[in-house]
C-alpha positions as CSV (number, residue, x, y, z in Angstrom):
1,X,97.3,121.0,106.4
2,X,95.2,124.0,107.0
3,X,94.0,126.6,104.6
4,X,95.7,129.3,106.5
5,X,98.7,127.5,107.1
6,X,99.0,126.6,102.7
7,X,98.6,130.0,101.8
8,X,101.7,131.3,103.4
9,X,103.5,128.5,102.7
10,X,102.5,128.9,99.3
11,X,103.2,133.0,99.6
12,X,106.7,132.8,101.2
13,X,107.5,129.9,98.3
14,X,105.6,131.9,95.5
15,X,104.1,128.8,95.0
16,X,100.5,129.0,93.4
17,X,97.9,129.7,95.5
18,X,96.0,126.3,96.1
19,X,98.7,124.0,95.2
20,X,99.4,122.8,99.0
21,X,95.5,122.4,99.9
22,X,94.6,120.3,96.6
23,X,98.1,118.0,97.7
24,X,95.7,117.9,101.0
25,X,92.4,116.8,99.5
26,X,94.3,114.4,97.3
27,X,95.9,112.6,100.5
28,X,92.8,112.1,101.9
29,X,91.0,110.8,99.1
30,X,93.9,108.1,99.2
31,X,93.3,107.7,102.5
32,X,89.9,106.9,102.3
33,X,90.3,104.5,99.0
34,X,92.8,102.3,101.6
35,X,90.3,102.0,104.1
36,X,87.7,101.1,101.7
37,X,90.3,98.9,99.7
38,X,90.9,96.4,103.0
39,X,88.0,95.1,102.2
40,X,88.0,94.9,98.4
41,X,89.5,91.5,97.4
42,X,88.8,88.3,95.9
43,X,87.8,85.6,97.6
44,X,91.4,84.9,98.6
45,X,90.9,81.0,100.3
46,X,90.3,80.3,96.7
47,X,93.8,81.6,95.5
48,X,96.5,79.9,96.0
49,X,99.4,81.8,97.8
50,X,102.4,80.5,95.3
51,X,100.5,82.4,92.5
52,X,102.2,85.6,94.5
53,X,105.2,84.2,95.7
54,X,106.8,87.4,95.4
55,X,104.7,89.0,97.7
56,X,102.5,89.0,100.5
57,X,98.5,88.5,99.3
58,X,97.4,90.6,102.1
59,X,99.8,93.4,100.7
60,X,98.3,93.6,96.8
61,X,96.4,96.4,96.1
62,X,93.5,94.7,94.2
63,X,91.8,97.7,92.3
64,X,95.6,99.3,91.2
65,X,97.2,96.0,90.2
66,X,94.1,94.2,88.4
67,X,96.3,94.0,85.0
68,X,98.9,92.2,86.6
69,X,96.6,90.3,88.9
70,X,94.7,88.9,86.0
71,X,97.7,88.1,83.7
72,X,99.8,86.3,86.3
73,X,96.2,84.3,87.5
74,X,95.6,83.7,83.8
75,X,99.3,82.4,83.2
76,X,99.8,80.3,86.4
77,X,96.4,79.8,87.9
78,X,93.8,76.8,87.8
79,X,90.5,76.9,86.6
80,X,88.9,77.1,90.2
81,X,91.3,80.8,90.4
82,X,90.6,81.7,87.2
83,X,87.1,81.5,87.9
84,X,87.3,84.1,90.9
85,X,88.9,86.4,88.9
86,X,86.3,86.3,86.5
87,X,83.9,86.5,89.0
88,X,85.5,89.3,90.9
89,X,86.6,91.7,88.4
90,X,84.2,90.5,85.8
91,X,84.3,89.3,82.3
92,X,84.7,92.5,80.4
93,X,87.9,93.7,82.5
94,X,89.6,90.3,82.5
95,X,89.4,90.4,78.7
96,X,90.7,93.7,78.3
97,X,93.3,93.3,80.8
98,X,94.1,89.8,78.8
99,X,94.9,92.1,76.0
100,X,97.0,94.5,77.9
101,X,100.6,92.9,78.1
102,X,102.7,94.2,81.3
């Protein structure tokens, strides 16, 4: 989307002026957290893959789902993975997400 392109959208829809260029800027800022995400994970030969039966590992978003990450590591997980969590996401946000209940 292009500035002139969001105002008169925005002006035939009386839509506020600005609305369609901040959806813009906050698309590519998601855009650029997933590229930088593929490589933000835990050591993952050190997971087991039945701790996420549900899903596939290469599919978890790391950074969004460390709550449930941690609990379900923290619930099903052996020391050697509980050990990589706390060394990935480190002590202070494992405790606090140890706290959170999903």
């Amino acid at each position: 989307m292009n500035t002139p392109l969001a105002m008169r959208i925005e002006e035939a829809l009386k839509i506020e002026e600005g609305y369609f260029m901040t959806l813009q800027i906050f698309y590519e800022i998601r855009e650029g957290r997933q590229k930088q995400d593929k490589n933000y994970h835990p050591d993952l030969a050190k997971l087991r893959s039945v701790l996420f039966w549900d899903t596939k590992m290469e599919k978890i978003d790391w950074r969004q789902q460390r709550v449930a990450v941690i609990n379900r590591v923290f619930e099903r997980g052996n020391s050697a993975e509980k050990d990589e969590i706390l060394r990935f996401y480190g002590s202070a946000a494992v405790e606090l997400a140890l706290r959170v209940k999903i």
